[in-house]
N, C-alpha and C positions, 0 to 999 in steps of 0.2 A: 139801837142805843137809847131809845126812848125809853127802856128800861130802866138805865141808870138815873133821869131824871123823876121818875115816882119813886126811884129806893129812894133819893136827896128829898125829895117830897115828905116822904112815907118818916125818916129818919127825924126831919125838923118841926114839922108842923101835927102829925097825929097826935102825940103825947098831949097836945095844947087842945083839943077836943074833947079830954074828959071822957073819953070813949071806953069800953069795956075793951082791954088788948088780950092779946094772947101774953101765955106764958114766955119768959126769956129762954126757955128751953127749946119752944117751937119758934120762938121767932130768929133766934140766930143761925140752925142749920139753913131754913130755907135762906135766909137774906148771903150766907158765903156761899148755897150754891148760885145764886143771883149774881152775885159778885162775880161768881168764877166765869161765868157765861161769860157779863160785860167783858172783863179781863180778858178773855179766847178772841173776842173779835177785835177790839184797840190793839193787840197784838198782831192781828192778820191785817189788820189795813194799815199798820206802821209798816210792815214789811214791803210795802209796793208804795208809799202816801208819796206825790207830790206838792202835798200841799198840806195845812196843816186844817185840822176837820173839829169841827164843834159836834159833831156826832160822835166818832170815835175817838176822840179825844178827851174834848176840855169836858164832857159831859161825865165820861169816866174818870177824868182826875179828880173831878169832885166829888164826886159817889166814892172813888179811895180814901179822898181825905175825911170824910163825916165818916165809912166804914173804921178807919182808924181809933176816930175818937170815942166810937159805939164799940171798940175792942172787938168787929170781924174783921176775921184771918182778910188777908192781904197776899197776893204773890207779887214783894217787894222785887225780885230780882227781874219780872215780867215787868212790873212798874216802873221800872229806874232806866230802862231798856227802851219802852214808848217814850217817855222824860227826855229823853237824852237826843230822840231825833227832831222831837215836836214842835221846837220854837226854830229852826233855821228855815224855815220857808216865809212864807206870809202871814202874820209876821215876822220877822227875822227879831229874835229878841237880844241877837249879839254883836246888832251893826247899828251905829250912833248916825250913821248916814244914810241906810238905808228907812232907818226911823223918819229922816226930818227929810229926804225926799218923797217919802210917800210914793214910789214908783208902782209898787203892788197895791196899792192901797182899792177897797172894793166897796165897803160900807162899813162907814166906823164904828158905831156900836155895836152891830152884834157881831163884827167877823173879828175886829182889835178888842170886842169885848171880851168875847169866848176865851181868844188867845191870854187876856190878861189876868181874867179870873182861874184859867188853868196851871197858871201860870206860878198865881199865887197859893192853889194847891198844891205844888212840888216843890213850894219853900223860897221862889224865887223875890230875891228883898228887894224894894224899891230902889229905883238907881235911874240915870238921865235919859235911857231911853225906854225906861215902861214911862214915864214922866212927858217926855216926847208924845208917845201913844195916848196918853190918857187926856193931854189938855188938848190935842186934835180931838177927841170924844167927847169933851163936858162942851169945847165950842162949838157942835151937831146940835147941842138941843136947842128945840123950836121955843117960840114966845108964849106959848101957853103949856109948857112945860115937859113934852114930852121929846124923843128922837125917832126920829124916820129910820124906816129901813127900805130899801127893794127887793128885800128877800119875799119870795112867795113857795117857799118848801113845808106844808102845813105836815106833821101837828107842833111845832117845836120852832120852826124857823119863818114866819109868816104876818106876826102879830106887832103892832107899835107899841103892845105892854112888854112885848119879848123885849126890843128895839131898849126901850125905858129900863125896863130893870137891868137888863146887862150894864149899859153905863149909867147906871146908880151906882153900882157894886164896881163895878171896875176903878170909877172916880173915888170913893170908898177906901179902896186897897191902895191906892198907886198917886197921888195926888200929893204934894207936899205938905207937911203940915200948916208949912205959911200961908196954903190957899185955902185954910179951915174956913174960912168968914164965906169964901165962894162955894164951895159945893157944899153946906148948908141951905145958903139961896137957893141953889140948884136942884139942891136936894126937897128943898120946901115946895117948889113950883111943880115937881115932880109929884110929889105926893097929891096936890091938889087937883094934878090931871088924874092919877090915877082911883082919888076920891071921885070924880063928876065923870069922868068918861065908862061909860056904859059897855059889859064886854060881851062879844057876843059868842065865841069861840072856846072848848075849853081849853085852848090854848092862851086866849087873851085871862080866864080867869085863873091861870095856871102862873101865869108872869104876874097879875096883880098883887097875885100873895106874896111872890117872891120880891117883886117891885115894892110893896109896902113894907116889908121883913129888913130888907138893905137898906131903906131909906131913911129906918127909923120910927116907924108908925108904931103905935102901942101894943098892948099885948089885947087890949077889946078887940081894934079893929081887925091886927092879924090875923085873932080870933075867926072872927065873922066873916071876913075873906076866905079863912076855910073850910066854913061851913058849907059857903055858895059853893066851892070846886069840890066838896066832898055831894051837895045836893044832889050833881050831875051823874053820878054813878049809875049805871044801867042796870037792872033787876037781876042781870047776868053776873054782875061784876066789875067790868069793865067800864068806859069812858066810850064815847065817840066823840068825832071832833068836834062835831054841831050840836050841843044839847036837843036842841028840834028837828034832829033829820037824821031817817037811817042809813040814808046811804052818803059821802060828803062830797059834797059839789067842786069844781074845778073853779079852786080862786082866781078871781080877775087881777092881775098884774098890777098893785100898787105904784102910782108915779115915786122915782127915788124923793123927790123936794116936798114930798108928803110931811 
């Protein structure tokens, strides 16, 4: 499903590089067979999911919704299909008590993040328990600005810039208007960690951009945050996870109170 994260990549941030592109002619069949791929597997793992998945899921629902607005084909009827099972697990987005118990609860920003930005892909409008969800995640962030995670699943799930931009964006989407004056703050403090803190993963400079993008940061900086994550490109093409190593090494298990 990493895939679907450089099409959301590839869709929002290249055009802002000034870069020589390909034709719209070549670029939209490959990006709907891309699509279709994504589509094939969010489809096979709805069909067995216990749970709800920031791979197969919330990763593809946002790759559907910019495919949308960039006018590639979509299989609406496969999409409304994942949609429809997606939100009754962890989180459950249809139970106002299973919100404010927290009994599933695992890590807040990136697992209630995933689910809320996915969430907001399939049109779902703000109401008391995405509201619930989102002020347990804006009250995660640390005093120098950023949110912890204990996920250690690299290349996508692993990084404290992942952790930060999820709930940027989620607080973003889902937050009442009334609490505009706090996730401003929130969102300021954030930006200033993810200005000074140093990334070392192209995972951590893959959420910087994103983290700066949802936060608000300007069109230079976003800029130049993607020039760093476009630098790392390998002679081949591709990306590895560690800019300085060819083969990637077995991360050590972040404390959660990180």
């Amino acid at each position: 499903m990493y895939k679907a994260l450089l099409l959301c990549l590839a869709f929002l941030f290249v055009p802002a590089l000034h870069a020589q592109t390909a034709s719209p002619e070549q670029v939209r069949p490959a990006a709907e067979r891309a699509v279709a791929i994504v589509q094939h597997g969010s489809a096979g793992f709805t069909k067995m999911m216990q749970c709800f998945s920031c791979h197969d899921q919330a990763l593809p629902m946002m790759m559907l919704k910019t495919a949308r607005e960039r006018g590639v084909a979509v299989d609406e009827a496969a999409a409304s299909q994942v949609a429809a099972k997606s939100f009754l697990f962890s989180p459950d987005l249809s139970s106002i008590d299973k919100a404010v118990q927290a009994s599933m609860i695992i890590d807040p920003a990136p697992s209630e993040g995933w689910a809320l930005i996915a969430a907001h892909a399939v049109g779902v409008k703000p109401n008391l328990v995405t509201e619930v969800y989102t002020r347990r995640i804006a009250n995660w962030q640390r005093a120098d600005g950023h949110w912890p995670t204990a996920d250690a699943r690299p290349p996508q799930s692993s990084s404290l810039f992942t952790a930060t931009a999820l709930a940027l964006r989620a607080m973003h989407l889902y937050l009442p208007t009334q609490m505009g004056d706090e996730v401003q703050k929130r969102s300021d403090r954030a930006l200033r960690w993810l200005f000074t803190e140093v990334p070392q993963s192209t995972e951590d400079f893959t959420f910087r951009l994103f983290g700066m993008y949802w936060a608000g940061a300007n069109a230079v900086e976003c800029s130049t945050a993607a020039k760093d994550l476009m630098a790392l490109q390998r002679p081949d093409g591709g990306w590895a996870h560690f800019p300085t190593c060819n083969r990637t090494p077995i991360l050590p298990v972040r404390p959660w109170w990180r």
